[in-house]
C-alpha positions in Angstrom: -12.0 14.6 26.1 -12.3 14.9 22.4 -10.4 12.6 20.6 -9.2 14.7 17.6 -7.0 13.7 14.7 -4.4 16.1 12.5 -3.7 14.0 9.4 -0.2 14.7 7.2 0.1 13.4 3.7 -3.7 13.0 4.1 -3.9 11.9 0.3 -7.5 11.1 -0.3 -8.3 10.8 3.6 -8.8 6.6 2.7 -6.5 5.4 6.4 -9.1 8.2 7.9 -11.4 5.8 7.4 -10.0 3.8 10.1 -10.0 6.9 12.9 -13.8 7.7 11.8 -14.9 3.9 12.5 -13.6 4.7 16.3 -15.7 8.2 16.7 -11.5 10.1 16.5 -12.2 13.2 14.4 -9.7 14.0 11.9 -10.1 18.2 12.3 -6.8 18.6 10.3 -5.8 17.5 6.6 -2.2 18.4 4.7 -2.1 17.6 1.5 0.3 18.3 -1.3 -2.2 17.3 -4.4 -5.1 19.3 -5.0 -7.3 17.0 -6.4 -6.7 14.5 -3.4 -7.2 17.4 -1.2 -10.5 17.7 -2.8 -11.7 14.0 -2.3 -10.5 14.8 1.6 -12.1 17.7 1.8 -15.7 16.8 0.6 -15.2 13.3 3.1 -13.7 15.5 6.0 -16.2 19.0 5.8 -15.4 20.1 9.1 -12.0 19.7 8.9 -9.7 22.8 8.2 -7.1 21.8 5.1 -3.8 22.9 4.5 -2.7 22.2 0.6 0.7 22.2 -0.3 4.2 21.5 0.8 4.5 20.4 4.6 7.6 22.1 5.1 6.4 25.5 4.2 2.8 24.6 6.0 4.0 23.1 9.3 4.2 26.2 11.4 0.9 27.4 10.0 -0.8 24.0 11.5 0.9 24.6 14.5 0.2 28.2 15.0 -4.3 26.9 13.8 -4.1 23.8 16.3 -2.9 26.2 18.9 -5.3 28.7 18.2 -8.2 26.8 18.4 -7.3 23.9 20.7 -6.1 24.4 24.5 -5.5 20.5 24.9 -2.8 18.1 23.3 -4.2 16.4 20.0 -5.3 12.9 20.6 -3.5 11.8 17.6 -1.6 12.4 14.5 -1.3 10.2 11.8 1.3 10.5 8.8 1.9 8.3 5.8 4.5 10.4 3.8 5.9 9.4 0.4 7.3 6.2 0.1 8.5 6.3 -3.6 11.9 7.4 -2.6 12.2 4.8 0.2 14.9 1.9 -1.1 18.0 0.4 0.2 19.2 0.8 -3.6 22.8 2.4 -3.3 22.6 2.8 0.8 26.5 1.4 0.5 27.5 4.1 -1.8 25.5 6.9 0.3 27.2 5.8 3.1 30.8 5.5 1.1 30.2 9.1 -0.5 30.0 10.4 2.9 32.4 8.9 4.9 34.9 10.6 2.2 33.1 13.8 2.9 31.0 13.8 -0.6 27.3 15.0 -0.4 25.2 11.9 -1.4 22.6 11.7 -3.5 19.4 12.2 -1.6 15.5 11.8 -2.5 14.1 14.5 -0.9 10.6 12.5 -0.8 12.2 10.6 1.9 12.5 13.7 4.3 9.0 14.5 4.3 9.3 12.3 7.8 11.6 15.6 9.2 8.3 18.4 9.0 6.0 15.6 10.6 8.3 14.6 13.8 8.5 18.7 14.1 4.5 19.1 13.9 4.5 16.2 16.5 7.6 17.3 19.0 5.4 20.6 19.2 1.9 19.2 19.9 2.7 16.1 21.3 -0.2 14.0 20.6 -1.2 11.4 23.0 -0.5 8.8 19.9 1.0 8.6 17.0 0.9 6.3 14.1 2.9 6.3 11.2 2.7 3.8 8.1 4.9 3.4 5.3 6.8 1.0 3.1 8.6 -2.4 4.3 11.7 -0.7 3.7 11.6 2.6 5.5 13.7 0.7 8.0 16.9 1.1 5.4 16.5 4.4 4.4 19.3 7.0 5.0 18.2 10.7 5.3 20.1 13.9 5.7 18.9 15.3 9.1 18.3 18.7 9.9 22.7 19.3 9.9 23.1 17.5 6.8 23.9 14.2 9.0 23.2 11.2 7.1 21.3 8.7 9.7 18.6 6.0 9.3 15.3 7.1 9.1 13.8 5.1 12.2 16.9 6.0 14.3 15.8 9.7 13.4 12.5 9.4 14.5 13.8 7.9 17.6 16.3 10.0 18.4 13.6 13.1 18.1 10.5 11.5 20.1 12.5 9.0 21.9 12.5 10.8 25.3 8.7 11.3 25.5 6.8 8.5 23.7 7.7 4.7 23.5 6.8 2.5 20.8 8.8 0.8 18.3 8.3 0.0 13.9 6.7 -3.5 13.0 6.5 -4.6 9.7 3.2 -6.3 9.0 1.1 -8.0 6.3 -2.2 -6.9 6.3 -3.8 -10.1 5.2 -2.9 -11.0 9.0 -5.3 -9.1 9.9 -8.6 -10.0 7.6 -7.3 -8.1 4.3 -8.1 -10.0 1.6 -4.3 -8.4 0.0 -0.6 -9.2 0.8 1.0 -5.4 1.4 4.0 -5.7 3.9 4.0 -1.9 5.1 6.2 -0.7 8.3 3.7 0.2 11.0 4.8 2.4 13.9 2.6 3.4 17.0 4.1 5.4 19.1 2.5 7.0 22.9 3.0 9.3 25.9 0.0 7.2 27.2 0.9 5.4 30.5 -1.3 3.0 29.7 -0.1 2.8 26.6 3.6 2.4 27.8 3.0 -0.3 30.1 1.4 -2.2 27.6 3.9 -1.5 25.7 7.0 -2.6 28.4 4.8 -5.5 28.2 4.6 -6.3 25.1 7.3 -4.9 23.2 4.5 -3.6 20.5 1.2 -1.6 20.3 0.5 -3.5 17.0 -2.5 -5.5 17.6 -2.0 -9.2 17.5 -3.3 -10.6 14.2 -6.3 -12.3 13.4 -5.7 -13.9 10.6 -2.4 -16.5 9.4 -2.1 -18.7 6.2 -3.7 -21.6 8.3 -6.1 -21.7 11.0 -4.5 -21.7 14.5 -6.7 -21.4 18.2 -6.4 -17.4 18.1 -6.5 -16.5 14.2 -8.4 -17.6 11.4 -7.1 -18.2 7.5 -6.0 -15.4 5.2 -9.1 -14.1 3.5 -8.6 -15.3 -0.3 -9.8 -13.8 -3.2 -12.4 -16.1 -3.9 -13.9 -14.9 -0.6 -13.8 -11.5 -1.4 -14.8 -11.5 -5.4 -15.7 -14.9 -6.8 -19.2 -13.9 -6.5 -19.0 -10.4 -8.4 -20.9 -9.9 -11.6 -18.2 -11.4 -14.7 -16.4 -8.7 -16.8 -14.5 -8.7 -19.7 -12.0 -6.0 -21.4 -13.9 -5.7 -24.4 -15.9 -2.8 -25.4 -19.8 -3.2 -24.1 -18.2 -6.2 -21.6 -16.1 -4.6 -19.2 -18.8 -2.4 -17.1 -21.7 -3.1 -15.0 -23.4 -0.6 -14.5 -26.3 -1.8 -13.1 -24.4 -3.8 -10.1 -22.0 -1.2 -9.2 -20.9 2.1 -11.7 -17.2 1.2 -10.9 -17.4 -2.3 -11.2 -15.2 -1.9 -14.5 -12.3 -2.4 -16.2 -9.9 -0.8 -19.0 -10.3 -2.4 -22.7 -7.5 -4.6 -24.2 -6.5 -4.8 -27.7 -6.6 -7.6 -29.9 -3.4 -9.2 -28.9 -3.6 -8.5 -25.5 -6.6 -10.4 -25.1 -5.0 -13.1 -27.3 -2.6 -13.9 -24.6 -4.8 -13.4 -21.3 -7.2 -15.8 -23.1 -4.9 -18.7 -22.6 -3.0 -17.7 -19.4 -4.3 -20.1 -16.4 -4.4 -19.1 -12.9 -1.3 -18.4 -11.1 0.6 -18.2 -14.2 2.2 -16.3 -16.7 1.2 -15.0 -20.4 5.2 -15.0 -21.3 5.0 -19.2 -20.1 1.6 -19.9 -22.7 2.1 -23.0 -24.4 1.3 -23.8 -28.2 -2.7 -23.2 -29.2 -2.4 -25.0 -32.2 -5.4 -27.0 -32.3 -3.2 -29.5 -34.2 -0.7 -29.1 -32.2 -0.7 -28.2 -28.8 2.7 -28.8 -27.5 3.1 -28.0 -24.0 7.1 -28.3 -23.9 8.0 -25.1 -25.4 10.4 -23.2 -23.1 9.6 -21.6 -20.2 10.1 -17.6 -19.6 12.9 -17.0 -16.7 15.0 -14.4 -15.2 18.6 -15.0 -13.1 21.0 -13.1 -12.1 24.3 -11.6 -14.3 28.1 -11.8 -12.8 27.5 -8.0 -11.2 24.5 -9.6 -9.5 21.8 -8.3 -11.9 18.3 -9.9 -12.4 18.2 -10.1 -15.6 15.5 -12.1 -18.0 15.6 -14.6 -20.5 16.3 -13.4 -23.8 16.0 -17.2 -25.5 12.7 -17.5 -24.5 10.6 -18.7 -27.9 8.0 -16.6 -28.9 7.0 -19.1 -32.0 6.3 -23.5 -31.1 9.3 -24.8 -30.7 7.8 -28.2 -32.9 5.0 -26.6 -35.0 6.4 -23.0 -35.6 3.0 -21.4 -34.9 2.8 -18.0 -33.1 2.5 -18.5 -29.1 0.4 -16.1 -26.9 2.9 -14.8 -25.3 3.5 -11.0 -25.0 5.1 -9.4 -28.2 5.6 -6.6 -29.8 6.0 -6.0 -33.5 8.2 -3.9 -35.4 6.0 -1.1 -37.3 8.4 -1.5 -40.5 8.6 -4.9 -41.4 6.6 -6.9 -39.1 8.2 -8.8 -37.6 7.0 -10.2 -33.5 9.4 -10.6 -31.0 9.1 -11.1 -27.1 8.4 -8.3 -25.2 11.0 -8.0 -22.4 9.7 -8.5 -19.5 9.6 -10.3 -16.2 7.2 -13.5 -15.4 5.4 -11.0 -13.2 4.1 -9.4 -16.1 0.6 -10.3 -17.6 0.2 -13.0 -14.8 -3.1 -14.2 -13.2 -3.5 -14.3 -9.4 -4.5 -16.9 -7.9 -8.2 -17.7 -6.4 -7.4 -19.1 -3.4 -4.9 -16.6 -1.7 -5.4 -13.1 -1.2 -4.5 -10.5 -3.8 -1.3 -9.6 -4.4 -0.3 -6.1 -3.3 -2.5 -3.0 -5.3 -0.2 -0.3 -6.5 -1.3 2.6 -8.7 -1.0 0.4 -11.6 -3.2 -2.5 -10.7 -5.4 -1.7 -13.8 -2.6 -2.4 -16.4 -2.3 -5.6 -17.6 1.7 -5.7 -17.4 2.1 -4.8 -13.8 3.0 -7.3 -11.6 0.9 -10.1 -11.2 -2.5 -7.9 -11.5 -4.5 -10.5 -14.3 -8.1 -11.7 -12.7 -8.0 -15.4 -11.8 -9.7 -16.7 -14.6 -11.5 -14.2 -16.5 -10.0 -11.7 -19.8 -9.3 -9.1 -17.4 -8.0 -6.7 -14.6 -9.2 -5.9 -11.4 -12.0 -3.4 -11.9 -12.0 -0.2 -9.7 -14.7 -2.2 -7.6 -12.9 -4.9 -7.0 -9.8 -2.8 -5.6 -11.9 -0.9 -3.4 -13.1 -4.6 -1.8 -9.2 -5.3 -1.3 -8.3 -2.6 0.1 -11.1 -2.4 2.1 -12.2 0.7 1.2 -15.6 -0.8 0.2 -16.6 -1.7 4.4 -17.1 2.3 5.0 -18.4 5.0 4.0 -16.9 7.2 1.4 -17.8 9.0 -1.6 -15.6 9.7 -5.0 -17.9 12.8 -6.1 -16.8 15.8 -5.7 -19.4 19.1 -6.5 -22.2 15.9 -7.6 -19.8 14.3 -10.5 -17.3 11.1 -10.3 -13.7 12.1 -10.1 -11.8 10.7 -13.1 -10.9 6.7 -12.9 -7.3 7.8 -12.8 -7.6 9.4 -9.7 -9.5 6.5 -8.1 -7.1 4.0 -8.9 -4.4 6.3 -7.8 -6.2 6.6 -4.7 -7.0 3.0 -3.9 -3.4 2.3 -4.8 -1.5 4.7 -2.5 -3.7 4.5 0.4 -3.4 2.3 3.6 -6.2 -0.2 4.2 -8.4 1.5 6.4 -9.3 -1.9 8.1 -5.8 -1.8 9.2 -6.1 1.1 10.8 -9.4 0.7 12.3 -7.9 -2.5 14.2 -4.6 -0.3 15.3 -7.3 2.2 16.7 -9.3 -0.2 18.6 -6.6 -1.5 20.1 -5.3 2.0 21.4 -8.4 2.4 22.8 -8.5 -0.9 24.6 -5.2 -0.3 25.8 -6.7 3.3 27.7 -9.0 0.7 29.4 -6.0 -1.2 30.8 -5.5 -1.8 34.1 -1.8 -2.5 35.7 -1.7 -5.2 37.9 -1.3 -4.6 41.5 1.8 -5.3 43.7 -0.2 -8.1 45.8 -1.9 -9.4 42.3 1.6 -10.0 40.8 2.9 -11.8 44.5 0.0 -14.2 43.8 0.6 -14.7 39.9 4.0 -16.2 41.2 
């Protein structure tokens, strides 16, 4: 039996990675962006692509997969939208409709309604499907404009033919050299699968990795690991590309100021905590940014924090910004996440699309006047351990859409392991009636 793939909210085909590595054949892509569609489709040439909106697409991947294929798909993996996923005002949704008001809804977070169609009608032998941590609060407005939690949805609709349940996991637990909590859930018609899975009460693989060593996993891979020995950059103009190492080992310039106050950040810290520079001065004591939460229960930050020594007077690196009339610096307002180092000897923290700016969370290189370069993210994500290509028609794709890529995308390592351990689990065997008298 072929084991074929159909792939929805394919992106830039980066968790296809993981199928490829296990000879599964993605022979379907759905993709809303056409410049994502284009990365997928020049990774992917033999598979068929459908661009646009899922909901106006799914019958027309139904109707292909039935015309070409007599069998049940192997697979189908979906990773819609997240942006829309947050327990942000799930008390008032649920308020609004109890007193028969229509909340407000992100559509985004429907996207999961067209997929658990495509997959009631095909049934694949497997599914997987990977989003954010908090998937598992999000309310949606089923197909009668019933509000109900997502997860209880997608159990309510597959429930009766596959089993399998949501996980959240950290994919540093499993040899990721990145902390990204995502909501993991493998689901099967398998019999296999479902015995392991009455077993078990998973069909996530166990990890292999913890933040100490234990008999069965190893430690977290750290950054150090994974980068410390990569060519040194730096975001100045003529410093922050080499070329001759790797064409996307590089990183956006910083202006003047900017580079002032990553200068004199150390590891692990934060630009808006720098201490005097002074060289006659040097006063470590100056106050320290903060943030705490308001009588309605609001984070907010610091506005007292100095931006000038609190004993010499002299400007502090710490992020300002200056009024374009008269001059005058104050503190940026911001969070201590902002313009902060990581930290060498843990993994990286989580890559978003914005893990080439500066003030995102908690994005600074270790030690040197940088970001991450595009290089570097596609090591983390471990995109960089197969093979794929960011040409399209012989030219690089914009650095945009790379980072954009490498920030939306699920570690294909991740799903690699989740693959290899739904094919160990077709190789399972259930222990005989006399073999479980004797285990007693």
């Amino acid at each position: 039996m072929n084991k074929n793939a159909i792939s929805l909210f394919s992106s830039s085909g980066i968790g296809d990675l993981g199928l490829k590595a296990n000879n599964i054949n993605t022979i379907i892509g759905c993709e809303v962006l056409p410049e994502r569609m284009k990365l997928f489709s020049n990774n992917y040439p033999e598979s068929k692509c459908f661009l646009g909106d899922i909901w106006e697409l799914k019958e027309q991947i139904i109707e292909y997969y039935h015309a070409q294929y007599e069998e049940a798909p192997f697979m189908v993996i979906a990773t819609p939208s997240c942006q829309g996923m947050s327990s942000n005002g799930m008390g008032k949704m649920l308020n609004d409709y109890r007193k028969g008001l229509r909340p407000k809804m992100d559509s985004r977070n429907r996207l999961i309604i067209p997929a658990v169609h495509i997959i009631k009608e095909l049934q694949p032998e497997w599914v997987i499907l990977e989003n954010v941590a908090n998937m598992v609060n999000t309310l949606i407005l089923d197909e009668e404009d019933n509000l109900i939690n997502i997860i209880e949805y997608i159990k309510r609709e597959l429930g009766e033919i596959y089993s399998g349940d949501p996980k959240v996991v950290d994919v540093a637990d499993y040899g990721i050299p990145q902390h990204r909590r995502r909501l993991i859930t493998v689901l099967t018609k398998n019999e296999k699968g479902k015995a392991i899975f009455e077993s078990n009460k998973t069909l996530i693989p166990p990890p292999t990795h913890s933040a100490t060593d234990t008999l069965v996993t190893k430690h977290w891979i750290t950054l150090r690991e994974a980068i410390g020995e990569l060519p040194p950059l730096r975001a100045e103009k003529g410093k922050n590309i080499y070329k001759k190492f790797n064409p996307l080992h590089k990183v956006p310039i910083l202006d003047e100021k900017k580079i002032f106050w990553v200068d004199n950040t150390p590891e692990g810290e934060t630009a808006f905590n720098n201490q005097c520079v002074n060289p006659e001065c040097g006063y470590t004591g100056n106050r320290k940014h903060g943030a705490a939460h308001n009588e309605e229960g609001i984070n907010k930050y610091s506005t007292e924090t100095p931006l000038y020594c609190e004993k010499c007077g002299a400007l502090l690196p710490r992020p300002w910004v200056e009024d374009k009339k008269t001059g005058e610096k104050r503190l940026m307002k911001g969070f201590v996440s902002a313009y902060k180092r990581m930290m060498w000897d843990e993994p990286a923290s989580t890559l978003t699309q914005n893990f080439q700016f500066a003030c995102s969370d908690n994005k600074l290189h270790p030690d040197q006047c940088r970001v991450l370069s595009l290089y570097e993210g596609l090591v983390l994500q471990s995109i960089a351990d197969y093979d794929y290509s960011f040409e399209v028609n012989g030219k690089m794709v914009p650095d945009g859409l790379i980072r954009d890529t490498i920030g939306e995308s699920v570690p294909p390592k991740m799903i690699d392991q989740i693959c290899k351990y739904i094919l160990s689990c077709l190789l399972y065997t259930s222990p005989s009636p006399r073999d479980m008298r004797r285990s007693r």
